[in-house]
C-alpha positions, 0 to 999 in steps of 0.5 A: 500500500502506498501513500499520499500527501493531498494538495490543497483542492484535491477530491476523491476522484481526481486521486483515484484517476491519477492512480488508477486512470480512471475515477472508479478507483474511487470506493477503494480508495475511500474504503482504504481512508474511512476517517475521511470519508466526509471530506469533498474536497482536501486541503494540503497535507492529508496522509491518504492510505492507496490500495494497490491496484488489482489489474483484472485479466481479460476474460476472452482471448483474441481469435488469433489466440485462441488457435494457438489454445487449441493446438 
């Protein structure tokens, strides 16, 4: 787990997509940092814990791997 150090202006979201790429990191985020749950925006100088990121797999492969599968 990492951490960071919020910059005044910061919020949920811009965190989770500067992480994660995208702002649905955002409920693990805020899961991973319960005692500030009700902040909407940050000042400067918060202490945020950040999960690792789970990068899930594909769940179907391209056509052209999958005659390599079958061979």
């Amino acid at each position: 787990m990492k951490t960071y150090r919020t910059i005044q202006g910061d919020t949920w979201d811009s965190i989770a997509f500067s992480f994660a790429g995208n702002a649905g990191f955002m409920t693990p985020l805020i899961e991973a940092n319960p005692d500030y749950t009700e902040v909407v925006i940050f000042p400067a100088g918060i202490l945020l814990q950040v999960p690792d990121i789970s990068v899930e797999a594909a769940s179907t492969l391209p056509p052209w791997r999958l005659e390599d599968e079958e061979s």
